[in-house]
Backbone bond lengths (Angstrom), bond angles and torsions (degrees), N, CA, C in turn:
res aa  C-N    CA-C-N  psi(-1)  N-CA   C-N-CA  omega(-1)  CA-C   N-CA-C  phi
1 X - - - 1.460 - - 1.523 109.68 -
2 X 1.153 128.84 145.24 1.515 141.60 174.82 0.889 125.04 -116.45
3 X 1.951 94.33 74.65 1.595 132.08 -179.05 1.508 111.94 -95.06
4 X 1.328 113.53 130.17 1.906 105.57 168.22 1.320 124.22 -109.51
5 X 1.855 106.65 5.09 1.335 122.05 -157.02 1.138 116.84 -149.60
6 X 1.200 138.86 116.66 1.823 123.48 173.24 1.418 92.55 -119.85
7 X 1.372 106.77 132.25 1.554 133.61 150.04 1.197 150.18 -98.52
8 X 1.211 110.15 110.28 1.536 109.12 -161.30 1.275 109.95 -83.46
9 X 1.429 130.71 149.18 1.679 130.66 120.17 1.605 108.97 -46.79
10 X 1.319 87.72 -165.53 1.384 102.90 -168.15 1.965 108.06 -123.54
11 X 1.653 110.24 -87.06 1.040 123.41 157.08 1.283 131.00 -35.16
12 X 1.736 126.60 80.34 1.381 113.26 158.65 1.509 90.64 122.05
13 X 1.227 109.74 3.33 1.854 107.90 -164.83 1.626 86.22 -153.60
14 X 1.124 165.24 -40.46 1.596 148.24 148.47 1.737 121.72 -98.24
15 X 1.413 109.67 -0.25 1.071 109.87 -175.26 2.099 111.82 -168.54
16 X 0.980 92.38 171.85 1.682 107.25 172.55 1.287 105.34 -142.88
17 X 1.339 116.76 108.99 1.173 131.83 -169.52 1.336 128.96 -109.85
18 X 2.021 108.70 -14.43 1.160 135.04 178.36 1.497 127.83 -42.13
19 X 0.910 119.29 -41.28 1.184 123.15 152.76 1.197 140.15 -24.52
20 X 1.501 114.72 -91.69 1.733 153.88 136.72 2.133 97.48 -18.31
21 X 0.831 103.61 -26.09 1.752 89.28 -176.03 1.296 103.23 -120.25
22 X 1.612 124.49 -20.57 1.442 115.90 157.45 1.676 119.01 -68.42
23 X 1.377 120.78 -28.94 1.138 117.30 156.64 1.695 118.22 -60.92
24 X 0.880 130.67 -26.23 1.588 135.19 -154.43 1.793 87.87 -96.29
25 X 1.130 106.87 -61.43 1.625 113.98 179.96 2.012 124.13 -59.29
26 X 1.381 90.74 -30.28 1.397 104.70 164.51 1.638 111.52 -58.31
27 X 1.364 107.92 -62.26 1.301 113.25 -165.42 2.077 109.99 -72.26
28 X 1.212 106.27 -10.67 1.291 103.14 166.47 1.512 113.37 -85.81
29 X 1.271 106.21 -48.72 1.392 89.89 174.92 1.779 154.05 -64.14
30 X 1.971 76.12 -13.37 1.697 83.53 178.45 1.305 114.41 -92.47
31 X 1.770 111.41 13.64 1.156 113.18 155.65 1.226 154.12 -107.98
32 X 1.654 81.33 24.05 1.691 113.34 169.27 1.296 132.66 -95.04
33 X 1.173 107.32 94.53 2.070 98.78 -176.42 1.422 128.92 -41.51
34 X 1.312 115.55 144.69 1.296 125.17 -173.79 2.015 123.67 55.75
35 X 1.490 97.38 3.04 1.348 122.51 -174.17 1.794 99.64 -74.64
36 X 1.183 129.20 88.20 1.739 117.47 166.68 1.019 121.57 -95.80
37 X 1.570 125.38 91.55 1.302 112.06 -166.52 1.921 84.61 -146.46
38 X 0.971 120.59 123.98 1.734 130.93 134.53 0.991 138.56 -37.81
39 X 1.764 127.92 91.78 1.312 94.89 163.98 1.364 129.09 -120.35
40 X 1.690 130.48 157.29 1.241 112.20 -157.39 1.415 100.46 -121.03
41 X 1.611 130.49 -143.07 1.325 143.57 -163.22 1.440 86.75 -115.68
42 X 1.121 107.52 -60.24 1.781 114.61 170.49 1.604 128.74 -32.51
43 X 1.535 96.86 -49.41 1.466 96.45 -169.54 1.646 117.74 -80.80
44 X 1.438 90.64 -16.48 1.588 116.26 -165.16 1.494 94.99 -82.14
45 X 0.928 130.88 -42.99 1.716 129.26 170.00 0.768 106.08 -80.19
46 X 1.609 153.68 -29.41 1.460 122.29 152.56 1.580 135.28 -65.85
47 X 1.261 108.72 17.11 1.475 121.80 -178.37 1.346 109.30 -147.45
48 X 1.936 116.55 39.75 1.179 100.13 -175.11 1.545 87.33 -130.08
49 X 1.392 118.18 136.72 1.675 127.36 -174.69 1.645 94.31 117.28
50 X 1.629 129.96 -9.65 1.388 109.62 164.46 1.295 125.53 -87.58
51 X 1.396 138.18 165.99 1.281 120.66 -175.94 1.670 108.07 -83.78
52 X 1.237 113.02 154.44 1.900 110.74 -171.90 1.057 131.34 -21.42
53 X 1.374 102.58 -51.62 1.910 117.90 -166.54 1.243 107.16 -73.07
54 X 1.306 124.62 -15.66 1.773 134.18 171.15 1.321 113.26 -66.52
55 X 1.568 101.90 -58.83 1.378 130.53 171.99 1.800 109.72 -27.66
56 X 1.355 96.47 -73.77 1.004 121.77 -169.37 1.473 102.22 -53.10
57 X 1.716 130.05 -62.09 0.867 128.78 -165.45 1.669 109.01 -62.76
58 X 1.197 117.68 -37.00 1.404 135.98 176.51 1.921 119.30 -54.45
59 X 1.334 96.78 -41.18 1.684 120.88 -168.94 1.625 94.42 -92.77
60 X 0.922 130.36 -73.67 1.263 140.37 -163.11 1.321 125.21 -80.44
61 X 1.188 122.56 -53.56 1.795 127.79 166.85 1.070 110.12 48.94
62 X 1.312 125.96 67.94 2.005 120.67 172.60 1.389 128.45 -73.33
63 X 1.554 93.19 -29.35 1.221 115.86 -163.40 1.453 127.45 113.45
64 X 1.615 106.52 -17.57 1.441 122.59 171.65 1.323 102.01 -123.46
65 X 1.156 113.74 126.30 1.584 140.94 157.75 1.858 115.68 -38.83
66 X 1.407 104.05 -53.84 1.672 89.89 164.77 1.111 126.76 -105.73
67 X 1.488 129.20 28.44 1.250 133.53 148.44 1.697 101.82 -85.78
68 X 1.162 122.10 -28.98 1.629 100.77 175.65 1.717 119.84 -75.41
69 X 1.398 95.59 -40.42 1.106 99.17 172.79 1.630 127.02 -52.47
70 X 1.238 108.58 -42.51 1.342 127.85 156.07 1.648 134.77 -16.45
71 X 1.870 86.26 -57.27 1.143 103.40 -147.10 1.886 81.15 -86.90
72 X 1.545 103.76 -31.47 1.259 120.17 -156.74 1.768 98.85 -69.90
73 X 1.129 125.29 -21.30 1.038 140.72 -170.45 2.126 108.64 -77.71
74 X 1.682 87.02 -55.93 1.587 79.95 -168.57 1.923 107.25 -86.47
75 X 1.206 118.13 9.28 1.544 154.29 164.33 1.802 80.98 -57.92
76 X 1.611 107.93 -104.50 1.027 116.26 -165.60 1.837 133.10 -50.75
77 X 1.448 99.78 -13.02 1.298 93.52 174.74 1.677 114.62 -114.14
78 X 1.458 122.86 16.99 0.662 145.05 164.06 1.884 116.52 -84.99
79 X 1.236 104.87 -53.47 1.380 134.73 168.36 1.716 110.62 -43.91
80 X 1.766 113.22 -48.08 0.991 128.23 178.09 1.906 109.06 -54.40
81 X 1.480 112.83 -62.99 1.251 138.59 -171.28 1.790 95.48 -50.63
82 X 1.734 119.52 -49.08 0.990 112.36 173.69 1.788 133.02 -57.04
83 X 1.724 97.63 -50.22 1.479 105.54 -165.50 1.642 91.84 -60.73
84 X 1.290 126.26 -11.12 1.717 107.78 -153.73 2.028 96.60 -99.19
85 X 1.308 108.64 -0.13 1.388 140.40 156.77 1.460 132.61 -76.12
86 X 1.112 92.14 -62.13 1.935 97.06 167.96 1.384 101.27 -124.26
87 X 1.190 165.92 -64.89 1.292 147.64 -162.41 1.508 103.14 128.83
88 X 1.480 99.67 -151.18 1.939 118.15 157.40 1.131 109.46 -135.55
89 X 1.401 100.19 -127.04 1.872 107.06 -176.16 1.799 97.87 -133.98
90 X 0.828 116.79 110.63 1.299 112.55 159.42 1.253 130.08 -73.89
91 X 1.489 112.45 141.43 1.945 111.38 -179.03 1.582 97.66 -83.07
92 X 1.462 78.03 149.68 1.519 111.65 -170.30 1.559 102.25 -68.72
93 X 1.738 97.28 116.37 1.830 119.43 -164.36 1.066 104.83 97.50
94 X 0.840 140.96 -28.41 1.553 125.27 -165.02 1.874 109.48 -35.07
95 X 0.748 121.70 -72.84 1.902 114.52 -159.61 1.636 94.91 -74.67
96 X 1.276 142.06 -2.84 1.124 137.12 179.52 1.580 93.74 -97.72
97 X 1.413 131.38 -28.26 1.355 107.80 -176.56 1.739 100.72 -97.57
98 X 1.554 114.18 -13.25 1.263 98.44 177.01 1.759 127.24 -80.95
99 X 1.764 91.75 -13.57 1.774 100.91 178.94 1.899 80.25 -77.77
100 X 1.097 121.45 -71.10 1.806 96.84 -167.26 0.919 124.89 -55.96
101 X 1.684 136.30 21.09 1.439 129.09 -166.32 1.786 82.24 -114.45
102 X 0.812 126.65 -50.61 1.376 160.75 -163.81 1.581 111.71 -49.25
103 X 1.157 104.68 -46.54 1.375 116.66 176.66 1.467 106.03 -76.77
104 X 1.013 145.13 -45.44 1.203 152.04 173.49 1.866 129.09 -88.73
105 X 1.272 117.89 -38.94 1.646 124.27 154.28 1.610 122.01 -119.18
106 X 2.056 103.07 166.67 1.239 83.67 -166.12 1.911 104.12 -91.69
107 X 1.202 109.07 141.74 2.031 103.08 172.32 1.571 103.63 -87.08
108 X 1.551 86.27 164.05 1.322 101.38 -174.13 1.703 92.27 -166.64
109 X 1.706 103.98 154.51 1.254 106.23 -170.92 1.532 87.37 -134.05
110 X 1.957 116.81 138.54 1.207 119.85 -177.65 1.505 104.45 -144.96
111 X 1.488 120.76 108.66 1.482 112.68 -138.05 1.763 95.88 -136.06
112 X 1.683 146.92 160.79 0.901 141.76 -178.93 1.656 108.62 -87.03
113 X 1.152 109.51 19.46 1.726 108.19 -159.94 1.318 113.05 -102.42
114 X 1.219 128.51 160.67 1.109 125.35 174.85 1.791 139.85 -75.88
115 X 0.981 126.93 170.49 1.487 116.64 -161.72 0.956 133.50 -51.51
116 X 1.363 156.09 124.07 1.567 124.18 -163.09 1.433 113.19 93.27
117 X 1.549 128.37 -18.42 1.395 127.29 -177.09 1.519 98.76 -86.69
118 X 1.104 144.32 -32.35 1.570 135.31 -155.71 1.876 81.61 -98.35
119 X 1.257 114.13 -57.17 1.594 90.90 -166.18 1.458 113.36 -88.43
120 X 1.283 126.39 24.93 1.905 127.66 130.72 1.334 105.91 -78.68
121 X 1.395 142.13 -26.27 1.384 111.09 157.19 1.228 137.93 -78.75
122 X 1.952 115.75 -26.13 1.237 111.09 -171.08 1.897 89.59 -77.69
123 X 1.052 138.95 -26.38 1.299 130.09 177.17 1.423 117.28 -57.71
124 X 1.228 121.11 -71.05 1.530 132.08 179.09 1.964 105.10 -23.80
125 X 1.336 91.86 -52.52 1.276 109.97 -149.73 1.921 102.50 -99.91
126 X 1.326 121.95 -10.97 1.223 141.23 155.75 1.634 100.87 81.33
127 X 1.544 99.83 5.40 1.488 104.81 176.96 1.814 128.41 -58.53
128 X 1.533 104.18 5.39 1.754 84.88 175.91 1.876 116.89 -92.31
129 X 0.752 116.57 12.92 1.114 103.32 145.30 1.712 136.66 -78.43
130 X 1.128 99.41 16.07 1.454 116.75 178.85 1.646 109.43 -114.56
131 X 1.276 118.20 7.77 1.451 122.56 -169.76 0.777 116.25 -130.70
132 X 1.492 151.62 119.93 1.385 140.88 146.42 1.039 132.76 -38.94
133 X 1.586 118.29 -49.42 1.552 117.75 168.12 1.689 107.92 -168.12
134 X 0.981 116.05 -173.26 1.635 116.45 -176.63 1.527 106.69 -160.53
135 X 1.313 124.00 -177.44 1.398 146.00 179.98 1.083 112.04 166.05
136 X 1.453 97.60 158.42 1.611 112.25 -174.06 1.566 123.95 -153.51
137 X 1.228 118.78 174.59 1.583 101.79 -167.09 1.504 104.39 -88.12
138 X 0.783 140.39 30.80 2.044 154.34 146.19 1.629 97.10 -65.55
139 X 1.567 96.18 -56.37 1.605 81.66 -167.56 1.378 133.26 -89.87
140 X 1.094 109.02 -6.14 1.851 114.82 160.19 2.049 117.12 -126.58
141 X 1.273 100.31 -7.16 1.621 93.67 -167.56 1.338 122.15 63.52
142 X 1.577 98.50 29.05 1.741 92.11 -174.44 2.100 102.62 -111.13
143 X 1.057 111.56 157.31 1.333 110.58 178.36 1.894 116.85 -44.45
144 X 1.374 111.03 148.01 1.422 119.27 161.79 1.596 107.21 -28.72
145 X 1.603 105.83 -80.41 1.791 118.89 -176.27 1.443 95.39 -33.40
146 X 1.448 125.32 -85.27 1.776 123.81 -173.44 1.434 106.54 -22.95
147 X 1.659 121.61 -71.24 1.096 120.43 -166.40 1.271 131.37 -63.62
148 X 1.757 115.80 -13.71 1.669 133.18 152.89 1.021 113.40 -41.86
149 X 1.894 122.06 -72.83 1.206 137.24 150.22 1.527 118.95 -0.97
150 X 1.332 94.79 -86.26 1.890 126.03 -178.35 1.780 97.13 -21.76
151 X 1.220 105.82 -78.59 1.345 138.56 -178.74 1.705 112.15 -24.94
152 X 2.027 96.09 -54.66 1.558 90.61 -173.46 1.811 109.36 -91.67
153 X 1.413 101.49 -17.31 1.315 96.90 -178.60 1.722 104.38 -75.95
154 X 0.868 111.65 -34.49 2.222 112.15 165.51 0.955 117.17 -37.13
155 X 1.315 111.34 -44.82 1.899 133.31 -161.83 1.604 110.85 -106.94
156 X 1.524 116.97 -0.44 1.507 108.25 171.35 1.627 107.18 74.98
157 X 1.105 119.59 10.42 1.586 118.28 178.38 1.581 117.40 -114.45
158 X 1.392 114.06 130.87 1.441 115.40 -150.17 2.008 82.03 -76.03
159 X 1.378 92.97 174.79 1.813 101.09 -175.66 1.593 103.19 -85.38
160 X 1.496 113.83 -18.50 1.674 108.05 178.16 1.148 115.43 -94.84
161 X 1.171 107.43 5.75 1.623 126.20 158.66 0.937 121.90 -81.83
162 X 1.136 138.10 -21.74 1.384 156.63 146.21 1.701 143.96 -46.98
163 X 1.150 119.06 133.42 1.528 114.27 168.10 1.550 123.24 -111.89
164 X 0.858 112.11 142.52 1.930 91.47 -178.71 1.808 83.27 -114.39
165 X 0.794 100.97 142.33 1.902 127.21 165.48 1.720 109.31 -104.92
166 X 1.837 106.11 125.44 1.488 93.20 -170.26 1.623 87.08 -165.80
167 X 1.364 123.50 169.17 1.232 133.66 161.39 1.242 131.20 -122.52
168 X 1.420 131.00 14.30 1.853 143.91 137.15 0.903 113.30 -105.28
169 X 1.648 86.04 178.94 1.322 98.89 -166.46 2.012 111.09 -86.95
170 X 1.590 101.36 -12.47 1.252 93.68 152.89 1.272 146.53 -65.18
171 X 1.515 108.91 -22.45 1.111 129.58 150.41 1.502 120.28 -47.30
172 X 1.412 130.72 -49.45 1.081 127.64 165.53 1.110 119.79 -62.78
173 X 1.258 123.76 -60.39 1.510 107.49 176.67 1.240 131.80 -40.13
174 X 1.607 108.68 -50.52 1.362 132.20 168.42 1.682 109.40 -27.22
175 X 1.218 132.96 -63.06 0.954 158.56 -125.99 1.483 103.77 -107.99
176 X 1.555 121.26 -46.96 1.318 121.66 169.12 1.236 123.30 -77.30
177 X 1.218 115.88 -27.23 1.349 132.14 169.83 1.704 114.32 -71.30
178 X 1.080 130.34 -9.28 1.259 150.41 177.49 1.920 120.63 -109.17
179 X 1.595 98.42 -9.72 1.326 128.21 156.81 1.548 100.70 71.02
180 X 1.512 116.58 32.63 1.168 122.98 151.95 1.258 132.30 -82.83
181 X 1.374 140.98 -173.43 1.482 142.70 171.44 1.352 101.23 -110.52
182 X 1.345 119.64 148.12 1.486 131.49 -160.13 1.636 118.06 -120.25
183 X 0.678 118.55 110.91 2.216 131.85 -175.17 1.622 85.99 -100.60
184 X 1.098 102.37 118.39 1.356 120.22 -178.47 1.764 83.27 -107.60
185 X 1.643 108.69 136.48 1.508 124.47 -178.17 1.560 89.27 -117.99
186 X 1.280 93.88 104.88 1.883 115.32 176.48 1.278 101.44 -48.61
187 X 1.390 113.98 -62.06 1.665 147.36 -150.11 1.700 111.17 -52.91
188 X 1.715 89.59 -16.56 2.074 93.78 -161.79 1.740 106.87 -77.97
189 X 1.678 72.88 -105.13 1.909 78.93 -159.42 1.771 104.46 -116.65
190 X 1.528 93.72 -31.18 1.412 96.30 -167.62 1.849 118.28 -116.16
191 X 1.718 117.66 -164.59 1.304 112.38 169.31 1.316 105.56 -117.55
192 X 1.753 119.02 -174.06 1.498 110.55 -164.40 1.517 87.65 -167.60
193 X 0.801 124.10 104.91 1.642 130.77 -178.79 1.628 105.62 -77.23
194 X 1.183 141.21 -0.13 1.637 134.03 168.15 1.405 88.45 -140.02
195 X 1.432 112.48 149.05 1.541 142.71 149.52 1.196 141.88 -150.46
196 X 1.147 139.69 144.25 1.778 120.12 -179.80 1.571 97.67 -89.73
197 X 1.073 115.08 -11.66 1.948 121.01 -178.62 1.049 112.73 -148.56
198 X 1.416 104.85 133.87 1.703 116.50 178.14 1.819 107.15 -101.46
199 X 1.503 119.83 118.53 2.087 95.32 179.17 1.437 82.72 -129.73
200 X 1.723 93.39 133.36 1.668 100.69 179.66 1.981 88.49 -112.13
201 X 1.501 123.93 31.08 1.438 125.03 120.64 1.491 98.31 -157.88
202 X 1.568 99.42 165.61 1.293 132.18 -167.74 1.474 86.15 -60.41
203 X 1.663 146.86 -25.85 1.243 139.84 -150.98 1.811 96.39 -88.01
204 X 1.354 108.85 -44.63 1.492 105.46 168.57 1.223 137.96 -24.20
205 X 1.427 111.82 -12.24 2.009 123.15 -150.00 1.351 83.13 -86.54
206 X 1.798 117.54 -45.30 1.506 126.94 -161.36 1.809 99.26 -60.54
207 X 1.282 125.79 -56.73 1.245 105.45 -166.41 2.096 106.80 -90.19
208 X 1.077 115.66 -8.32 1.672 105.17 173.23 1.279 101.97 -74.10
209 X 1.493 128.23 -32.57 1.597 119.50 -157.36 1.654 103.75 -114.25
């Protein structure tokens, strides 16, 4: 393939993080009065690959729009302070396929999360030296597809030069619509009805690409 770029997500495609942010989100919320809301490992992976304000509206539901957001807000930057504390779970290979990806294309991580979530992982995990650059929808509020775009036009790399790595089907869309080629990550959270690559592990990228 005549790729110059692989792009990651984040959630479900370099990591599982569900855990570590249901704890982080738990502990904000039970420190909200009159706030009854649960949160679990469960619910948190079914609402992870949307951008916040979904999240929020999805997780929280008050009835007011900026009380979720709100809540969704001190959630996520709270969450941040944690992962850069305990981490997640990484899939099995991960920094062994990203030092061999590395040597040869440029990475980049383009994720629905909020600010501060991609660099508590490349920190924790000491992984940015394996990246060229990243963004996410924290930092402009602009769609996944835009921020695919964003990413290669920053970096001088055409988008069909490109792969996006992801595990939905928003991810796919995202991704074609951004006029990249799409690695659907079996292994995550979600399904994806089109792909040019199927990897049932993240270690696969090394011998398809």
């Amino acid at each position: 393939m005549d790729i110059e770029a692989v792009i990651f997500d984040m959630d479900g495609t370099l990591w599982d993080s569900a855990k570590s942010v249901a704890a982080a989100w738990s502990r904000v919320v039970s420190g909200i009065e009159d706030l009854n809301i649960t949160v679990t490992e469960s619910k948190v992976r079914g609402v992870m690959g949307l951008p916040m304000d979904e999240i929020a509206a999805k997780l929280f539901a008050t009835g007011d729009e900026a009380l979720d957001n709100e809540i969704m807000n001190r959630c996520g930057d709270y969450e941040n302070v944690y992962l850069r504390r305990h981490g997640g779970v990484l899939y099995d290979g991960l920094e062994e396929t990203l030092a061999a990806l590395a040597k040869k294309y440029k990475l980049f991580i383009v994720s629905n999360c909020q600010s501060g979530y991609i660099e508590a992982f490349l920190d924790y995990y000491g992984f940015a030296r394996y990246f060229t650059d990243f963004t996410c929808w924290g930092d402009n509020k602009v769609s996944k597809d835009n921020n695919i775009k964003l990413i290669c036009e920053r970096n001088g790399v055409a988008a069909k030069a490109a792969v996006y790595v992801g595990d939905t089907q928003g991810d796919c869309v995202s991704a074609y619509r951004a006029g990249t080629r799409f690695a659907f990550a079996a292994y995550g959270f979600g399904e994806a009805n089109r792909y040019d690559i199927i990897l049932n592990s993240i270690t696969d990228l090394i011998n398809v690409l």
